[in-house]
mmCIF file of the N, C-alpha and C atoms, coordinates in Angstrom:
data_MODEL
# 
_entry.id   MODEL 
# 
loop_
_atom_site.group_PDB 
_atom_site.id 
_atom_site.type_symbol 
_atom_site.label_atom_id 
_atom_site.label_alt_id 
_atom_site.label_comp_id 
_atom_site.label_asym_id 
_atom_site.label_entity_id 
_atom_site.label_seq_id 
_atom_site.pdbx_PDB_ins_code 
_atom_site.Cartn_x 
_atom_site.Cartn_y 
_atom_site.Cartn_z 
_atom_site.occupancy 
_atom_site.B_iso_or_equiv 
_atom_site.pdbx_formal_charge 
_atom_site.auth_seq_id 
_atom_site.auth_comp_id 
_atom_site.auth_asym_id 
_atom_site.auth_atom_id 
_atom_site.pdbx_PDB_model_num 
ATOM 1   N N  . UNK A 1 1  ? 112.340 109.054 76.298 1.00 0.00 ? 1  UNK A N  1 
ATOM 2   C CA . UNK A 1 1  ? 111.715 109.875 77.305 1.00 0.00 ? 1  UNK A CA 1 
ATOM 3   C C  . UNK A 1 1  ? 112.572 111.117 77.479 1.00 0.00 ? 1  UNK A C  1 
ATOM 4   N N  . UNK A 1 2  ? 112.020 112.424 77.570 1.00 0.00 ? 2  UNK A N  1 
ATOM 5   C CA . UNK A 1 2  ? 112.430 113.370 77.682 1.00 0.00 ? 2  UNK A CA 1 
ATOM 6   C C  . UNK A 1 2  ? 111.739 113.996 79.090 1.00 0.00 ? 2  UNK A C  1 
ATOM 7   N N  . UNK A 1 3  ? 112.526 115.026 79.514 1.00 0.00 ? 3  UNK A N  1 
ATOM 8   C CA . UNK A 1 3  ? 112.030 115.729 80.948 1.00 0.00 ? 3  UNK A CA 1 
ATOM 9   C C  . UNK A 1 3  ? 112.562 116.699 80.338 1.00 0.00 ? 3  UNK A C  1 
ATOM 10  N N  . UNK A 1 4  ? 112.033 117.999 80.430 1.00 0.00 ? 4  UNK A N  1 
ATOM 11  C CA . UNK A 1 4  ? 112.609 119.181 80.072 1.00 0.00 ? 4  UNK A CA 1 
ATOM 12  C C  . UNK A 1 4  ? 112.263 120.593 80.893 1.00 0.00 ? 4  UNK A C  1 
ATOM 13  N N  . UNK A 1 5  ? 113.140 121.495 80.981 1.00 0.00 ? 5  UNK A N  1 
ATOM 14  C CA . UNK A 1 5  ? 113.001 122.699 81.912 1.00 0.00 ? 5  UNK A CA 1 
ATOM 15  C C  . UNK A 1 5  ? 112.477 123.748 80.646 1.00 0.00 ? 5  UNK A C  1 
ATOM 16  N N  . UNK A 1 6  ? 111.641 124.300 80.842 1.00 0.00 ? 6  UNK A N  1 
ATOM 17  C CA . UNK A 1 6  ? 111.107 124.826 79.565 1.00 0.00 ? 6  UNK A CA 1 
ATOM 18  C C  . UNK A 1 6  ? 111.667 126.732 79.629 1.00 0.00 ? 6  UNK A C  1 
ATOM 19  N N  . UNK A 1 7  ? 112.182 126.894 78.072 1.00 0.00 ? 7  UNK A N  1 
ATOM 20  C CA . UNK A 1 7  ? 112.609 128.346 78.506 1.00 0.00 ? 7  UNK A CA 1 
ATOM 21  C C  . UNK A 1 7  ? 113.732 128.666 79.093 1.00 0.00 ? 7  UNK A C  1 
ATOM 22  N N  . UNK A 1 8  ? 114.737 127.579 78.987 1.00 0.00 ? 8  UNK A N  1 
ATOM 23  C CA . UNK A 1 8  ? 116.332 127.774 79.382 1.00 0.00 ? 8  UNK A CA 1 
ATOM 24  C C  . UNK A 1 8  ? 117.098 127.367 78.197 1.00 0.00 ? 8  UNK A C  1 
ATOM 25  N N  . UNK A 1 9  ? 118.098 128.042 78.023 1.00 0.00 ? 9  UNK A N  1 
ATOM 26  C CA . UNK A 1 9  ? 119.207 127.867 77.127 1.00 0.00 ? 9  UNK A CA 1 
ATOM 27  C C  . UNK A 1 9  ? 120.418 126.354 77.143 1.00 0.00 ? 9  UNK A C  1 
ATOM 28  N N  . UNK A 1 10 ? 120.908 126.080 76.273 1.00 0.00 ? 10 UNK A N  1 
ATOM 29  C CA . UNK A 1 10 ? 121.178 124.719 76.587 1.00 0.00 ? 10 UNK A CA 1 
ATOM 30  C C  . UNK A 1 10 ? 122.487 124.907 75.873 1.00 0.00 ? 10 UNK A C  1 
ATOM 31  N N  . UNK A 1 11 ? 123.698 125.210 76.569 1.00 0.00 ? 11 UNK A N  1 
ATOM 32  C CA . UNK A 1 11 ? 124.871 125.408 77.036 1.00 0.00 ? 11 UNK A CA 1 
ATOM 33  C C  . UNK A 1 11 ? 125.536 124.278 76.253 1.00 0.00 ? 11 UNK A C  1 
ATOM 34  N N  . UNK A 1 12 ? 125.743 123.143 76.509 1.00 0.00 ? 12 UNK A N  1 
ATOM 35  C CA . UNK A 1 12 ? 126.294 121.936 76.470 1.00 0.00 ? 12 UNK A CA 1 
ATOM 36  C C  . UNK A 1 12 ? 125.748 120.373 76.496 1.00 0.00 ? 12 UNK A C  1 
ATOM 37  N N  . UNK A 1 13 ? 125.876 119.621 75.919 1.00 0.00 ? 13 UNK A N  1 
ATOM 38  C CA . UNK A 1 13 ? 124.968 118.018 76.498 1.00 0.00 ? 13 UNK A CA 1 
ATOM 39  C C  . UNK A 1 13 ? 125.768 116.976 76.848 1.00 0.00 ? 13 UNK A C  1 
ATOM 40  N N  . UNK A 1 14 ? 125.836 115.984 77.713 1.00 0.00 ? 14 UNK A N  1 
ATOM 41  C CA . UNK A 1 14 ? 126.766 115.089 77.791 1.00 0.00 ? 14 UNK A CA 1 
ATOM 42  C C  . UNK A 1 14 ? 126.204 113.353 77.340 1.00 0.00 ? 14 UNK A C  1 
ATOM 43  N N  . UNK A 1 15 ? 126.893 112.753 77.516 1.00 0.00 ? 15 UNK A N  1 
ATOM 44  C CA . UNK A 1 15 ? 126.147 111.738 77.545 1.00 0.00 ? 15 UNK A CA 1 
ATOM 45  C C  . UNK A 1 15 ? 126.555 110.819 78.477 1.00 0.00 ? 15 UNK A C  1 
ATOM 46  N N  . UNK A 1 16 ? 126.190 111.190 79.686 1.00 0.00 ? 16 UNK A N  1 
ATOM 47  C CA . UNK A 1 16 ? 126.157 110.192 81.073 1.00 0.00 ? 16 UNK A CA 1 
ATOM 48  C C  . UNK A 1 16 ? 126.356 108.984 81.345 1.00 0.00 ? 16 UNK A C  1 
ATOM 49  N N  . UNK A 1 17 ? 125.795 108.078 80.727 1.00 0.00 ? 17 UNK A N  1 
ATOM 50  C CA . UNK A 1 17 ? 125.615 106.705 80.945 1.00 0.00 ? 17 UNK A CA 1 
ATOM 51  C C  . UNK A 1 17 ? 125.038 106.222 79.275 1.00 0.00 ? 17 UNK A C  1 
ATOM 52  N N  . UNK A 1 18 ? 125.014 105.067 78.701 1.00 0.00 ? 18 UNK A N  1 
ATOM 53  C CA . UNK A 1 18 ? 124.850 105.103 77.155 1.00 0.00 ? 18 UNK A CA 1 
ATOM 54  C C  . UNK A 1 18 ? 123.482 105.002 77.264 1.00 0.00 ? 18 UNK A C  1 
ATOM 55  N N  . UNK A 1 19 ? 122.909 106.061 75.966 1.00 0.00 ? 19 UNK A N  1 
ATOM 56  C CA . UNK A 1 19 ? 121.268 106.385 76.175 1.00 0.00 ? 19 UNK A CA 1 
ATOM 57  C C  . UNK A 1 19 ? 120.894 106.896 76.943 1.00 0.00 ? 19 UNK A C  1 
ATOM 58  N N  . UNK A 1 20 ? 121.586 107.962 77.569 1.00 0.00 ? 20 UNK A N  1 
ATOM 59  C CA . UNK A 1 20 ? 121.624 108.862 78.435 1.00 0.00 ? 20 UNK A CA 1 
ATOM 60  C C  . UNK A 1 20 ? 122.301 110.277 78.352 1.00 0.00 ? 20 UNK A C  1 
ATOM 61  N N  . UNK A 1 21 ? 121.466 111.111 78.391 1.00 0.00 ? 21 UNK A N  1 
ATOM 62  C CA . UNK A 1 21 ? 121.852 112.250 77.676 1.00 0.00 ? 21 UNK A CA 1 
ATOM 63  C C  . UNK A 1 21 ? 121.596 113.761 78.575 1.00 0.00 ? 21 UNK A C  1 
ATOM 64  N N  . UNK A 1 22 ? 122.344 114.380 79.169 1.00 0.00 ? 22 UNK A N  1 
ATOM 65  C CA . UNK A 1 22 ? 122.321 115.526 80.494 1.00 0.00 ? 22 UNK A CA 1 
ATOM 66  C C  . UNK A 1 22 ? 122.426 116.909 78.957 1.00 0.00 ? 22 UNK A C  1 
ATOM 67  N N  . UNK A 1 23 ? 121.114 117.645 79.356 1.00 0.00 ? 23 UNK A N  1 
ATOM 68  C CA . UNK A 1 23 ? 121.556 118.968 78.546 1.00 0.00 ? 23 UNK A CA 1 
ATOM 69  C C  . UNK A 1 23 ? 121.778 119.727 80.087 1.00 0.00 ? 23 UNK A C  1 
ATOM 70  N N  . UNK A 1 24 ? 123.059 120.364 79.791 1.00 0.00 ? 24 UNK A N  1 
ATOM 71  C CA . UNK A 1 24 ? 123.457 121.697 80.722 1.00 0.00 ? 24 UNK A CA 1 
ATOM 72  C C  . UNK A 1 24 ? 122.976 123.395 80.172 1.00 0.00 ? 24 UNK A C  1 
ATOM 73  N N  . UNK A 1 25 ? 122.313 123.773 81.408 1.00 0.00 ? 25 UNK A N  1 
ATOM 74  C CA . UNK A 1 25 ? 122.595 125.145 80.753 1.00 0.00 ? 25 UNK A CA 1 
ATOM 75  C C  . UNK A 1 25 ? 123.846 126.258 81.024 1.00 0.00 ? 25 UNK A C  1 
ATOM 76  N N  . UNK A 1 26 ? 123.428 127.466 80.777 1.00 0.00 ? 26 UNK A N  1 
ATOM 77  C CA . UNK A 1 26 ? 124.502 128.286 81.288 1.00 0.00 ? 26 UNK A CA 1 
ATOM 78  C C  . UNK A 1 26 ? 125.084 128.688 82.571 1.00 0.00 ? 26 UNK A C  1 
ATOM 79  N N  . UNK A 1 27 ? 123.826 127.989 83.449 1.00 0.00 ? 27 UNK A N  1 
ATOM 80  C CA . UNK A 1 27 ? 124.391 128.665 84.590 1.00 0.00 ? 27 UNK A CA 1 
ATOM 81  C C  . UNK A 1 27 ? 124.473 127.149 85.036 1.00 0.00 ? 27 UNK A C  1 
ATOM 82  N N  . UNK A 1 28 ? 125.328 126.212 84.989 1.00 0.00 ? 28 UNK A N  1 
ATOM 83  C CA . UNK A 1 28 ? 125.661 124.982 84.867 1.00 0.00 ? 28 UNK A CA 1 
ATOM 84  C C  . UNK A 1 28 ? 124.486 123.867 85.556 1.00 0.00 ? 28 UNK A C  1 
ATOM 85  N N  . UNK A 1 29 ? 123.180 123.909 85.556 1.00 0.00 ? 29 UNK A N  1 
ATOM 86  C CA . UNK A 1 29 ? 121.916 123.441 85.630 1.00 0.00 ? 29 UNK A CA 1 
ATOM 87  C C  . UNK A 1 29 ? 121.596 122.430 84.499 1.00 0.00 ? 29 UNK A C  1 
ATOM 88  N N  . UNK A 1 30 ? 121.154 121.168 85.549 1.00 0.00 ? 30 UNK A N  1 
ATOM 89  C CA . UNK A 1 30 ? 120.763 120.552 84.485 1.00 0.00 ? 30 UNK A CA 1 
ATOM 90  C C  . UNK A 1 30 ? 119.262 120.978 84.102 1.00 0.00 ? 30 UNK A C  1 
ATOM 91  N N  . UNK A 1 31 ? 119.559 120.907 82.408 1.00 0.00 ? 31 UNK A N  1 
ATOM 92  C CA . UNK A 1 31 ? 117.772 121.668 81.873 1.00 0.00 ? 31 UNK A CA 1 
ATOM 93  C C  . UNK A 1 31 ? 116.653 120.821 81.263 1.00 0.00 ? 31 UNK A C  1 
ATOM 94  N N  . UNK A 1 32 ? 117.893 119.276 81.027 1.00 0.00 ? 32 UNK A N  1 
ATOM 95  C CA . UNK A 1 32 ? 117.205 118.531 80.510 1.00 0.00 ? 32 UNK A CA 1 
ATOM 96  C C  . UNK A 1 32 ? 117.670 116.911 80.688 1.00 0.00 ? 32 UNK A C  1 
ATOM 97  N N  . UNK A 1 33 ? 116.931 116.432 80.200 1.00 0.00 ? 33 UNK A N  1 
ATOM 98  C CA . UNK A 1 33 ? 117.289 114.972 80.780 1.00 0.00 ? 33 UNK A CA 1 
ATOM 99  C C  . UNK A 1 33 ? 116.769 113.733 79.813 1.00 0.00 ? 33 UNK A C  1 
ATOM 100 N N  . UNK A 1 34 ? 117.632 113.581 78.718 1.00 0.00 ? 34 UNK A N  1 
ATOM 101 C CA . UNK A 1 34 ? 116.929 112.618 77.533 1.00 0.00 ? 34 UNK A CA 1 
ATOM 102 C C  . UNK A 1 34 ? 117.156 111.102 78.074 1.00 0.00 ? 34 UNK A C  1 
ATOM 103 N N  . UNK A 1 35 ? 116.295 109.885 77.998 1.00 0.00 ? 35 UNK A N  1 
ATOM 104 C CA . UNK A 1 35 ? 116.895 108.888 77.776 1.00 0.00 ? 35 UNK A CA 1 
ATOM 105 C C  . UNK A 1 35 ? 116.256 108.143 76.309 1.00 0.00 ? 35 UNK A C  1 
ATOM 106 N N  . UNK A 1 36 ? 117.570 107.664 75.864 1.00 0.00 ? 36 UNK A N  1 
ATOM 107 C CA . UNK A 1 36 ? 116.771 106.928 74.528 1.00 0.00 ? 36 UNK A CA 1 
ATOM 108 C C  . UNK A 1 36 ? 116.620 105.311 74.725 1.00 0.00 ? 36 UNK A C  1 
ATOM 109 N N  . UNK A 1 37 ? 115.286 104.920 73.877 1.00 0.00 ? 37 UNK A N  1 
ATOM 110 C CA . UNK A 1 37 ? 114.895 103.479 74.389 1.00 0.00 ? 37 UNK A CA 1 
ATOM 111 C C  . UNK A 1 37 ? 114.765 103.471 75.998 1.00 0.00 ? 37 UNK A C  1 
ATOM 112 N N  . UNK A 1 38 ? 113.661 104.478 76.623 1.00 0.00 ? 38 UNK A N  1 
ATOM 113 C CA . UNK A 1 38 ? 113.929 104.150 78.084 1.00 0.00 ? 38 UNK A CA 1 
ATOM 114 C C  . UNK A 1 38 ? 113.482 103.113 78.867 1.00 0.00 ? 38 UNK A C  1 
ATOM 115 N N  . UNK A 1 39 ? 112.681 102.390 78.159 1.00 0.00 ? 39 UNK A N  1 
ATOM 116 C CA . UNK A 1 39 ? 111.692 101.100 78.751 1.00 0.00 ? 39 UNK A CA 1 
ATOM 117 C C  . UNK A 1 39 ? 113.168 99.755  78.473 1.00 0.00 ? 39 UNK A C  1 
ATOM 118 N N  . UNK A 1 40 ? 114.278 99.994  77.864 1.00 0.00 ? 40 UNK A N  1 
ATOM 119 C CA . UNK A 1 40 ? 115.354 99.509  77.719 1.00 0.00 ? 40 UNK A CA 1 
ATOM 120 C C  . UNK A 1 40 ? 116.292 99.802  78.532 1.00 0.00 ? 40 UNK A C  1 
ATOM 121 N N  . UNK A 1 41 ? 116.754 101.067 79.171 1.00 0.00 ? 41 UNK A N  1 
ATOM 122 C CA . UNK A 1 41 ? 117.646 101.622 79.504 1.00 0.00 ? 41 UNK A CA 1 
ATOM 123 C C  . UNK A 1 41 ? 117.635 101.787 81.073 1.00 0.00 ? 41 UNK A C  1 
ATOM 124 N N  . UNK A 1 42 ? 116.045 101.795 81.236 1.00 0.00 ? 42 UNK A N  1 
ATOM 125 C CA . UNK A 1 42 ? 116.051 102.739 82.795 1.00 0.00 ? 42 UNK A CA 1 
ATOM 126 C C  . UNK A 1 42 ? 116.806 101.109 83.695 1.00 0.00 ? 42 UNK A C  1 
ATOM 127 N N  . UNK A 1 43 ? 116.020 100.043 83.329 1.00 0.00 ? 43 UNK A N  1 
ATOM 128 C CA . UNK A 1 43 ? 116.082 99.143  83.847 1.00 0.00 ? 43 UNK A CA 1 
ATOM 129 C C  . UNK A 1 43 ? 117.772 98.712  84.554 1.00 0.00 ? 43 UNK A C  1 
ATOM 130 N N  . UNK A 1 44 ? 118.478 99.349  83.552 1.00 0.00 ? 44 UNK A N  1 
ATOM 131 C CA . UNK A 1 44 ? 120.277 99.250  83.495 1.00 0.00 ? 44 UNK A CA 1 
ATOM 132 C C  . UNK A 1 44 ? 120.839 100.187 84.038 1.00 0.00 ? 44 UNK A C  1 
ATOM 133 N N  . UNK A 1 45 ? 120.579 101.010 84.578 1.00 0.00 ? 45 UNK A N  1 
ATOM 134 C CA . UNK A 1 45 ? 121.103 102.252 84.786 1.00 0.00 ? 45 UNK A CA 1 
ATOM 135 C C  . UNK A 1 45 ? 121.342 101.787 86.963 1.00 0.00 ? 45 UNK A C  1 
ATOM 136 N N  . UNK A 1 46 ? 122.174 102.351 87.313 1.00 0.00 ? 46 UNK A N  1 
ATOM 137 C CA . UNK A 1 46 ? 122.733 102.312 88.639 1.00 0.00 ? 46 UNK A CA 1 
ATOM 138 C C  . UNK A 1 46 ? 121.569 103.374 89.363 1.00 0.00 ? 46 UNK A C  1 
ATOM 139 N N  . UNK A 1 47 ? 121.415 103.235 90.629 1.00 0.00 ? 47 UNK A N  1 
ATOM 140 C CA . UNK A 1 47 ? 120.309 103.799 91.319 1.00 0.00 ? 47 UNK A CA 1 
ATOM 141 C C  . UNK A 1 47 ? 121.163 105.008 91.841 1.00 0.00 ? 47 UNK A C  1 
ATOM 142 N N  . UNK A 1 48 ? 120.111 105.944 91.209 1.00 0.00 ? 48 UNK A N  1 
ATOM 143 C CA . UNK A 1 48 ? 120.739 107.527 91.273 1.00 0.00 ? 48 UNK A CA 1 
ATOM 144 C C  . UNK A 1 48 ? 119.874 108.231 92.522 1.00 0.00 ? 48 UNK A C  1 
ATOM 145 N N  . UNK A 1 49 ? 120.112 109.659 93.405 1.00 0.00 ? 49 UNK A N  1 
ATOM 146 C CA . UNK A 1 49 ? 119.350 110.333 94.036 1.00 0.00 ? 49 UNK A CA 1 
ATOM 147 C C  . UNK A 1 49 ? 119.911 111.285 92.881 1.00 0.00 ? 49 UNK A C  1 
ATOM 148 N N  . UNK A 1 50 ? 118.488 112.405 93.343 1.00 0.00 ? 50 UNK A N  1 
ATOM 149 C CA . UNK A 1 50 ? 118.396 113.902 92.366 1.00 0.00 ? 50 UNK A CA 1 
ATOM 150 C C  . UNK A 1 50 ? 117.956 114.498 93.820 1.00 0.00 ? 50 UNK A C  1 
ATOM 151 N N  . UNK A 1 51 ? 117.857 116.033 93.684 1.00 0.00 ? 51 UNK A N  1 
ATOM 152 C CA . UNK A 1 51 ? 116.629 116.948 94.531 1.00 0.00 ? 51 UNK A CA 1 
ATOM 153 C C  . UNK A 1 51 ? 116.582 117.632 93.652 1.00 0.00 ? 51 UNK A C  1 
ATOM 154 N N  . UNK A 1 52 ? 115.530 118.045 93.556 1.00 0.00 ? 52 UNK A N  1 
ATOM 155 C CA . UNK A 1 52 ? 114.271 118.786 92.758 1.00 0.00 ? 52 UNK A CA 1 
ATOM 156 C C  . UNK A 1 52 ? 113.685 119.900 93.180 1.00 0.00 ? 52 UNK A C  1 
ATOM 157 N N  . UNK A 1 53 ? 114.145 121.392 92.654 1.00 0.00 ? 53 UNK A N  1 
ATOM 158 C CA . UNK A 1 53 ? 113.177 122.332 93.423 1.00 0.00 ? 53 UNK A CA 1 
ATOM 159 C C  . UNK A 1 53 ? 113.916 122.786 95.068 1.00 0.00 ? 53 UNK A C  1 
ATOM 160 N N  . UNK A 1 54 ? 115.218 122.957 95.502 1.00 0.00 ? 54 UNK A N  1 
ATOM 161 C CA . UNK A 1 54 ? 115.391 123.330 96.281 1.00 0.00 ? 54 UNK A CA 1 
ATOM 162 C C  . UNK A 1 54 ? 115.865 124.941 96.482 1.00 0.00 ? 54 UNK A C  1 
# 
């Protein structure tokens, strides 16, 4: 599963948590948000907050 900010430059990527993948852009924003195997992964992952759009 991918989420993506469309039309931003992609600076750097990390990899967060395993199968988990943060693209940064330049102005240190996250632009993107991969997970691989997510019907595997989401299930494992620690309960995160985000805000969106502020």
């Amino acid at each position: 599963m991918t989420i993506t900010q469309p039309e931003t430059a992609i600076k750097e990527s990390d990899e967060v948590y395993p199968g988990v993948i943060l693209d940064i852009g330049y102005d240190c924003d996250i632009v993107r948000v991969e997970i691989l195997s997510a019907s595997k992964v989401v299930s494992k992952l620690p309960e995160t907050q985000a805000v969106v759009g502020e």
